[in-house]
C-alpha positions in Angstrom: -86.2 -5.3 -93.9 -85.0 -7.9 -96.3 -83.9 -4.8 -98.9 -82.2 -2.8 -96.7 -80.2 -6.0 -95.5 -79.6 -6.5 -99.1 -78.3 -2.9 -99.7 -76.3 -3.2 -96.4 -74.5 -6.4 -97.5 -74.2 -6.3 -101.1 -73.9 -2.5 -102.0 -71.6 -1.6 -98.3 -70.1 -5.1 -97.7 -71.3 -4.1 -94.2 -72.7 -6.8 -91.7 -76.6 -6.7 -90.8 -77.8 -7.8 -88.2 -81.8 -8.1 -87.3 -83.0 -7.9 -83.8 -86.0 -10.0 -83.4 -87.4 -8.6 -80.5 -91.0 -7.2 -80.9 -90.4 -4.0 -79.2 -90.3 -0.1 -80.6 -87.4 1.1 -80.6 -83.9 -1.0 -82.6 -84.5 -2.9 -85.3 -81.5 -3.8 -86.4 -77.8 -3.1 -86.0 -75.2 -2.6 -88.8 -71.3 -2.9 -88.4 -68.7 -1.1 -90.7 -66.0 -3.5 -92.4 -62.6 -2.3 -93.3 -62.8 -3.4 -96.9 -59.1 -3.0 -97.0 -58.3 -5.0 -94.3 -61.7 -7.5 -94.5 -62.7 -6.8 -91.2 -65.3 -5.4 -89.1 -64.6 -2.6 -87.2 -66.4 -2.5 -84.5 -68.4 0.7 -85.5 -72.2 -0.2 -84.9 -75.1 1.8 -86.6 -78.6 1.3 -85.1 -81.8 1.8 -86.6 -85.9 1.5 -86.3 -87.2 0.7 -89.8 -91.1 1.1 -88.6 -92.4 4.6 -89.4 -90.9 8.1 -90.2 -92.3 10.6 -87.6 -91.8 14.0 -87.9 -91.5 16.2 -84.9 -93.9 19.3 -84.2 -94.1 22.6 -81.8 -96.6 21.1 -79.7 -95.0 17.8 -79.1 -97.4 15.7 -81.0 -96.2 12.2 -83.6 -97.5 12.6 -87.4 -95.8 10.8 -90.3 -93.7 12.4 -92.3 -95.2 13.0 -95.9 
């Protein structure tokens, strides 16, 4: 998690934020900033971090190789 913050911050000048509820689902949110203007937006992107899944024809969860 403490990468793609990195990448988030550093290499988008985006804001990260973690949720820290132990749950599946969200993990963390990320907010577009108007460089131009230095400020955020108000655009969220939300995200699970946990595992890649890839969907199959008979409905069962395998990770994606």
């Amino acid at each position: 998690m403490a990468w793609i913050s990195h990448l988030v911050t550093s290499e988008l000048g985006w804001i990260f934020r973690e949720q820290p509820t132990v749950d599946v689902g969200i993990d963390a949110h990320l907010e577009v900033v108007d460089s131009a203007a230095s400020t955020a937006t108000g655009q969220l992107l939300a995200s699970g971090f946990h595992e890649v899944v890839c969907p199959r024809l008979d409905h069962e969860r395998e990770k994606c190789s």
